[in-house]
C-alpha positions, 0 to 999 in steps of 0.5 A: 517494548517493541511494537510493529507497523506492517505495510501490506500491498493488496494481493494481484488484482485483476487490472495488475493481471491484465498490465493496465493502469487502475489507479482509482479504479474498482477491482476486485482480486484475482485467484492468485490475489486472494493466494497471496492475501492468504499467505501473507495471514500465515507468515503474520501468523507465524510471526507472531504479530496481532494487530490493535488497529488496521487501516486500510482504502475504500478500495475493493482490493485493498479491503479484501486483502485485509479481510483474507489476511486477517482471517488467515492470521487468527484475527478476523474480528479487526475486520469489523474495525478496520478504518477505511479512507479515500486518502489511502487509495492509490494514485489517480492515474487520470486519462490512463486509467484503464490503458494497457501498459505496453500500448501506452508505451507505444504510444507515447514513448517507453522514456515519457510514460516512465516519467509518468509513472515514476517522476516524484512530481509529473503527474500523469495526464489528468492524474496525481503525481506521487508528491501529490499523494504525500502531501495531500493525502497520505501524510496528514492522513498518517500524522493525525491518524496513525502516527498516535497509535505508533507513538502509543506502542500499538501494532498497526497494519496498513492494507493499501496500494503500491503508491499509497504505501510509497508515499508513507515510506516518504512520510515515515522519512525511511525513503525520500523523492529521490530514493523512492524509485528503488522501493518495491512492493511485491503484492501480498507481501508483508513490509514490516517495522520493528519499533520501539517508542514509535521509533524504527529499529528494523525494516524487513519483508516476511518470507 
């Protein structure tokens, strides 16, 4: 019997829209943010996916998002269930939280703030790398929390951030530190896995 995992980056949030970096920081979606949440609760709908358990961050983006999605989609009582945890927030980007993308780069170099935001294991001043997230957050986290439902047949949606989701890609084993560059989470996008026996048999964005 096949079951689903469904990986939704947040909708467009105001720091994305303003090219800073957010990191742990509290912001809430912008316009097209809550568009896009609400697209993402129409093709889920139209897909025919319901969700037993959603999980999502403490964070204000990732929270609304879900809550769009879900009444959009029909199933807006998951709200009210929904498990919140600090370890699905995304990356703490220490001393660059709240920088401008572009005057950082200018700052320091295009070649060394790539390196702080896509190295596996440099970290960012002050800040998490992504290896950082994987093993001392999201992976345990997924392990003793979600991967039973998975292995349970349960369909499981994750409403989180870029990095966080990132980090389970690693955990699932789908990408590794050295593929995980080439990953990409549009905002308000479901990813979805078809599974059978807590087992990947497709990998796919809706449309």
């Amino acid at each position: 019997m096949s079951h689903y995992l469904v990986l939704l980056r947040h909708g467009q949030s105001e720091w994305n829209l303003a090219n800073k970096f957010t990191g742990f920081h509290d912001v809430d979606l912008t316009a097209q943010g809550e568009a896009e949440a609400k697209t993402a609760g129409v093709m889920l709908k139209e897909a025919g996916i319901t969700f037993d358990q959603v999980f999502s961050s403490t964070q204000i983006r990732a929270n609304r998002t879900a809550e769009i999605m879900l009444n959009e989609a029909g199933q807006s009582e998951l709200f009210d269930t929904m498990v919140r945890h600090p370890h699905l927030r995304e990356r703490d980007y220490g001393d660059l939280t709240g920088l401008d993308k572009d005057e950082t780069r200018e700052k320091y170099g295009a070649d060394q703030v790539h390196i702080w935001r896509r190295s596996y294991d440099v970290s960012p001043p002050g800040g998490e790398c992504l290896q950082d997230v994987v093993e001392n957050r999201v992976r345990p986290y997924f392990i003793e929390n979600i991967k039973p439902l998975l292995d349970a047949g349960k369909n499981v949606l994750m409403a989180a951030h870029g990095n966080s989701l990132r980090a389970t890609l690693i955990t699932l084993g789908v990408e590794t530190p050295d593929t995980i560059n080439d990953a990409e989470f549009p905002t308000g996008k479901p990813l979805i896995f078809e599974m059978e026996n807590g087992e990947i048999k497709k990998r796919y964005f809706l449309d």
